[in-house]
OpenMM code with the backbone's topology and positions (N, CA, C; nanometers):
from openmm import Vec3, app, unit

residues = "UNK UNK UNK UNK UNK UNK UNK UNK UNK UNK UNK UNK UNK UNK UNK UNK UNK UNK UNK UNK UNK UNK UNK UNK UNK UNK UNK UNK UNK UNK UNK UNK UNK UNK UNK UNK UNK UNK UNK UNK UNK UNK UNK UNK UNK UNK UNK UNK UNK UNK UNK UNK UNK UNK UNK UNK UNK UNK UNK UNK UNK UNK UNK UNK UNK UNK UNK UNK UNK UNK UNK UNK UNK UNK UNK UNK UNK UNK UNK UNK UNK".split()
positions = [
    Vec3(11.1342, 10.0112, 13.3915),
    Vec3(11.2614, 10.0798, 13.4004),
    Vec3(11.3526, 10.0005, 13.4930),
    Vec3(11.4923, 9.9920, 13.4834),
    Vec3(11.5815, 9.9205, 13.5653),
    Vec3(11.6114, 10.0220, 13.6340),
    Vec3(11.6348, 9.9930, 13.7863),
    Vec3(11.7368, 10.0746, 13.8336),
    Vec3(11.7909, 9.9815, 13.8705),
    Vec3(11.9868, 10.0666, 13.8763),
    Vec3(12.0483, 9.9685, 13.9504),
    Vec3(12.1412, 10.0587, 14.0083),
    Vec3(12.2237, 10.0392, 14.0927),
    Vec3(12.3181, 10.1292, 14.1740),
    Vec3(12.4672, 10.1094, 14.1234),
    Vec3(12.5175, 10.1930, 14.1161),
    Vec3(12.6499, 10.2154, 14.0266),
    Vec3(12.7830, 10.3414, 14.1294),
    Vec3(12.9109, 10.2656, 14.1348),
    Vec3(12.9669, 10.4140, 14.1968),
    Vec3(13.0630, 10.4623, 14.1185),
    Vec3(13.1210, 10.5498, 14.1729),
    Vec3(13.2514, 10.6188, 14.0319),
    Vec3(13.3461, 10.5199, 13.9861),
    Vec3(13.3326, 10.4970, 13.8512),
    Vec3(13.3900, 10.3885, 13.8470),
    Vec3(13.4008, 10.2697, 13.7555),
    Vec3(13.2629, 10.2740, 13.8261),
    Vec3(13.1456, 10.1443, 13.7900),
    Vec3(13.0984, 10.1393, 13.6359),
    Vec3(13.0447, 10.0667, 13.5464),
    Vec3(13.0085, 10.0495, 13.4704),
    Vec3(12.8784, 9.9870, 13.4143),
    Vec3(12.7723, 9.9935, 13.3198),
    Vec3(12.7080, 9.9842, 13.2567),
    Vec3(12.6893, 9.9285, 13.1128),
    Vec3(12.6796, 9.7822, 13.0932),
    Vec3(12.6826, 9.7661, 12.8972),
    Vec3(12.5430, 9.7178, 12.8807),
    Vec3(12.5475, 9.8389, 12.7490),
    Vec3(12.3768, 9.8404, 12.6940),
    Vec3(12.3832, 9.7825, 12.5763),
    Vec3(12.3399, 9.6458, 12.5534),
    Vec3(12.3324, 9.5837, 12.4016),
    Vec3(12.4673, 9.5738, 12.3370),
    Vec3(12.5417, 9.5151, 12.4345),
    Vec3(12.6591, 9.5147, 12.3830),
    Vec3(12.7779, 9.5753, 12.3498),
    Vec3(12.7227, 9.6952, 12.2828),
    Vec3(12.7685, 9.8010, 12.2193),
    Vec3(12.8095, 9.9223, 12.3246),
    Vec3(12.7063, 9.9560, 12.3712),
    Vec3(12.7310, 10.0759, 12.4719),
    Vec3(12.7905, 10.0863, 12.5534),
    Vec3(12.8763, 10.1596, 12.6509),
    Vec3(12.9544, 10.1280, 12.7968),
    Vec3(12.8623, 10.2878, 12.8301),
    Vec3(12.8404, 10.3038, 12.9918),
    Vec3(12.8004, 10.4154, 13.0258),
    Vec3(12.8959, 10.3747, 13.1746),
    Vec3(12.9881, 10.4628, 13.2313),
    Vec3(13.0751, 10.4948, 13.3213),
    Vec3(13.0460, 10.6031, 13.4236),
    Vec3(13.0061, 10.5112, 13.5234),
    Vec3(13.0364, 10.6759, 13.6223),
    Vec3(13.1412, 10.7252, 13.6693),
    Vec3(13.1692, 10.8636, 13.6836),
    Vec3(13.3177, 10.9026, 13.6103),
    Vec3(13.3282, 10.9864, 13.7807),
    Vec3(13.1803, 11.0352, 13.8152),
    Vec3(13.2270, 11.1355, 13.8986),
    Vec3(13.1009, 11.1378, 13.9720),
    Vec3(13.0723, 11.1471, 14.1414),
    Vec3(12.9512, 11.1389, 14.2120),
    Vec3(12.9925, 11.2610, 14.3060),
    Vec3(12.9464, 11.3863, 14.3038),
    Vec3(12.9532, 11.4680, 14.3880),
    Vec3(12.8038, 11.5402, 14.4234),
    Vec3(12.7879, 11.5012, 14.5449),
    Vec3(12.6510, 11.5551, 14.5916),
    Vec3(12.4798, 11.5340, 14.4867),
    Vec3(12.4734, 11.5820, 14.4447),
    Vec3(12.3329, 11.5139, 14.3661),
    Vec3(12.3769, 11.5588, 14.1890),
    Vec3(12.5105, 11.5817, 14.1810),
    Vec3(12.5453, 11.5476, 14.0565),
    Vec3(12.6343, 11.4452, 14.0268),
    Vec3(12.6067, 11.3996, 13.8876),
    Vec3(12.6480, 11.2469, 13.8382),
    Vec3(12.7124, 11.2978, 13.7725),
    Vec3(12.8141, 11.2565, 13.7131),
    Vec3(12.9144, 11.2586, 13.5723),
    Vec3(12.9409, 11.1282, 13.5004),
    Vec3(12.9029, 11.1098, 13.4190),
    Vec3(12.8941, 11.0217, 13.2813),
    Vec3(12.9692, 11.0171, 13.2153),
    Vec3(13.0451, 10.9037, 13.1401),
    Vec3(13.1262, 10.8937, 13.0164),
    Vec3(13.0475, 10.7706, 12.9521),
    Vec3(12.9904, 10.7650, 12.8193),
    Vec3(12.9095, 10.6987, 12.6947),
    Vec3(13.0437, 10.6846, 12.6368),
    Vec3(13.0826, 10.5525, 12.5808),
    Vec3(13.1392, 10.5381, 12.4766),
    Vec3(13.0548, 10.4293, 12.4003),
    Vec3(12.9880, 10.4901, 12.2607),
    Vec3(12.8837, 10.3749, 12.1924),
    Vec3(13.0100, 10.4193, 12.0214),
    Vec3(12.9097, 10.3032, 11.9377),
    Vec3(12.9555, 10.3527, 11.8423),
    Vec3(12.8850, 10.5154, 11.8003),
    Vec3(12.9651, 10.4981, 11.6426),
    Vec3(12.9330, 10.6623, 11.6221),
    Vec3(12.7904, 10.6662, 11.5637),
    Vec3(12.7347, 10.5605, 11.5042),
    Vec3(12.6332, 10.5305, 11.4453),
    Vec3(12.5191, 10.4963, 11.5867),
    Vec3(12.5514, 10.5180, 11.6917),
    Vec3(12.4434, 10.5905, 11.8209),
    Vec3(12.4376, 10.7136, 11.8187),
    Vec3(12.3480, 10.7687, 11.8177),
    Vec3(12.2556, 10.9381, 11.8335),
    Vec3(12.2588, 10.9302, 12.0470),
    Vec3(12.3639, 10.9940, 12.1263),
    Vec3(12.2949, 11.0189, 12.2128),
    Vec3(12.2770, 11.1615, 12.2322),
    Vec3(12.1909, 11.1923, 12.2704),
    Vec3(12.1372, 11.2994, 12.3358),
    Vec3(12.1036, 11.2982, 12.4723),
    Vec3(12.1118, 11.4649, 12.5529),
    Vec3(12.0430, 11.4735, 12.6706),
    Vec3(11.9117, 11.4647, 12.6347),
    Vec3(11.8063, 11.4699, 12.7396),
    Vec3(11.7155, 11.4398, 12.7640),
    Vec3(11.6589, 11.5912, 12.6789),
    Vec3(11.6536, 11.7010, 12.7627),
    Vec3(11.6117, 11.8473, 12.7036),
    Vec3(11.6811, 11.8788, 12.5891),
    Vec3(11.7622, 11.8403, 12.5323),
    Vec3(11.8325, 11.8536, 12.3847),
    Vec3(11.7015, 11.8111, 12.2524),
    Vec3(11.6828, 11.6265, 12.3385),
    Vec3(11.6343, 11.5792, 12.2704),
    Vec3(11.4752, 11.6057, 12.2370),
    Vec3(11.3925, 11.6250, 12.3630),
    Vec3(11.2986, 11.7160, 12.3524),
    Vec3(11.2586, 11.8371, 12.2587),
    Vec3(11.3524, 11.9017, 12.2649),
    Vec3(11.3589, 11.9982, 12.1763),
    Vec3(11.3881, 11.9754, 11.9766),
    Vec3(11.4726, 11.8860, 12.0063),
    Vec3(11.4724, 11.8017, 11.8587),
    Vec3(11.3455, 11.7724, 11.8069),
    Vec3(11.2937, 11.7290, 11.9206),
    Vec3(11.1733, 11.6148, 11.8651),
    Vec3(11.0280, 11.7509, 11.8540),
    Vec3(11.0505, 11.8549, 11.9142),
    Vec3(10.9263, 11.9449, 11.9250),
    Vec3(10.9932, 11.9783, 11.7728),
    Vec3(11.1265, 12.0501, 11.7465),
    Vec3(11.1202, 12.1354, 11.6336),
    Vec3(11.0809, 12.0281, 11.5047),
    Vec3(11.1649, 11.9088, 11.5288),
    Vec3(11.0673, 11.7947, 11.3891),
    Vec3(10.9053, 11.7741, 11.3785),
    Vec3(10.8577, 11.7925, 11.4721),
    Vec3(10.6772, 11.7910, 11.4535),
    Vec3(10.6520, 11.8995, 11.4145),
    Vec3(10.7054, 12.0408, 11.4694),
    Vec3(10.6480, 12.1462, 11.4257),
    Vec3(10.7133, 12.1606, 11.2828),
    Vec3(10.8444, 12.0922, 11.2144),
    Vec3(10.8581, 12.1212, 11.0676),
    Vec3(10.7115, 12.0313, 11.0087),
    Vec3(10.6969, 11.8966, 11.0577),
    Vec3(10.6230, 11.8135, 10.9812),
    Vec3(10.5059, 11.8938, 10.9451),
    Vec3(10.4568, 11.9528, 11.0767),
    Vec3(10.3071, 12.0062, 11.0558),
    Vec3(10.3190, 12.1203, 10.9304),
    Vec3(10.3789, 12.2017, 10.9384),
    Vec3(10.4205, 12.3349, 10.8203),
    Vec3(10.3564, 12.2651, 10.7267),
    Vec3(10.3009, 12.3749, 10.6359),
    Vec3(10.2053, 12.3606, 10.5598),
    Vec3(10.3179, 12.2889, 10.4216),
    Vec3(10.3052, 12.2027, 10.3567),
    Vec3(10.3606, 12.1440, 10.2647),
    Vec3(10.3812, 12.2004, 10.1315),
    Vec3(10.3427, 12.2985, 10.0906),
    Vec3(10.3424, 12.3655, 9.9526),
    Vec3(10.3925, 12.5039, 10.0071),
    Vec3(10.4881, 12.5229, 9.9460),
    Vec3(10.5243, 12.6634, 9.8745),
    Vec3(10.4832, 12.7504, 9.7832),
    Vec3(10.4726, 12.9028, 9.8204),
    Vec3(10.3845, 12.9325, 9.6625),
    Vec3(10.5340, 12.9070, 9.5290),
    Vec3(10.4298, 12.8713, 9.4745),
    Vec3(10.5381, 12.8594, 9.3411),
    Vec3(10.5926, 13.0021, 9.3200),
    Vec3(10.7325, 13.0090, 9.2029),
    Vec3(10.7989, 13.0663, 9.1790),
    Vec3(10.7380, 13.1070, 9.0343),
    Vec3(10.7437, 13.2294, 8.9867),
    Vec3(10.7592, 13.2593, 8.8576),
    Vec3(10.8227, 13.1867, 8.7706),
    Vec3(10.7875, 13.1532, 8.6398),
    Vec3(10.8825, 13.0858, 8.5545),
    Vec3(10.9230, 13.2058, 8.4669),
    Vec3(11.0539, 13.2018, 8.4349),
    Vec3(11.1116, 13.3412, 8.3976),
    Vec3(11.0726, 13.4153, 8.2913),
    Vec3(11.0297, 13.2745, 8.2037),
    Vec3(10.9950, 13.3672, 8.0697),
    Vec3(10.8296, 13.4297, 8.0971),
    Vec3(10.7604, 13.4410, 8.2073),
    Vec3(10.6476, 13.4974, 8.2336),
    Vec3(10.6898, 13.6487, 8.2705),
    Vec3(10.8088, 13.6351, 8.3398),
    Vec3(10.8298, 13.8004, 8.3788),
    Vec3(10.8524, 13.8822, 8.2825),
    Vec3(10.8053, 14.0330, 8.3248),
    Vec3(10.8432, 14.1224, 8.1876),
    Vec3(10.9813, 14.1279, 8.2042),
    Vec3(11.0374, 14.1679, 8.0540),
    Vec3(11.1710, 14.1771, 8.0408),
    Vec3(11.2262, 14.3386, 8.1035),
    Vec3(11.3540, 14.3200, 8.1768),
    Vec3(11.4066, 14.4317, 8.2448),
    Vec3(11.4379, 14.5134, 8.1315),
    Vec3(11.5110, 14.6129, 8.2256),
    Vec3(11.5734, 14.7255, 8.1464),
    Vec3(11.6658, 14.6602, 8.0020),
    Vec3(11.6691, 14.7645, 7.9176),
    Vec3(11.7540, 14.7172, 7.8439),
    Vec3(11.7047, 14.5569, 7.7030),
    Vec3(11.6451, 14.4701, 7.7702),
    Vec3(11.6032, 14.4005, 7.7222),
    Vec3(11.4898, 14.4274, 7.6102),
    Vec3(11.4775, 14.3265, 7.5264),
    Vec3(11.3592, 14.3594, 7.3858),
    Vec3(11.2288, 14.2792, 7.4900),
] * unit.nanometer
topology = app.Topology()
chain = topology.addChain("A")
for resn in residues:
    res = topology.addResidue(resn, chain)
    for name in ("N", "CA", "C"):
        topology.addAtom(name, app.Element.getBySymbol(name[0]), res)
């Protein structure tokens, strides 16, 4: 992991592409401005967590659905021959 020390202000370029800005340092909170392209996904940290739990728990879900009736199996309603 890099650390490096940054003040309001200051700047950050990640791969070129990214700028990360510190915008605002008050007491043990940071304020951030990201400008990447739009084709970057950022996320917070607990956002992303949560992304990533609800995609494993879709993956795991059991893969089959019960099938559906095919219509001409059902009896015919009211009215119908």
């Amino acid at each position: 992991m890099l650390r490096i020390t940054r003040r309001a202000g200051e700047r950050v370029i990640v791969g070129g592409e990214v700028v990360i800005e510190v915008l605002e340092v008050r007491g043990a909170t940071v304020r951030l401005g990201i400008d990447a392209p739009r084709s970057v996904s950022i996320y917070r940290e607990e956002i992303w967590l949560e992304v990533k739990r609800e995609n494993e728990a879709a993956a795991s879900a059991p893969a089959e659905l019960p099938a559906l009736p095919v219509l001409s199996d059902l009896p015919p309603g009211p009215g119908e021959p």
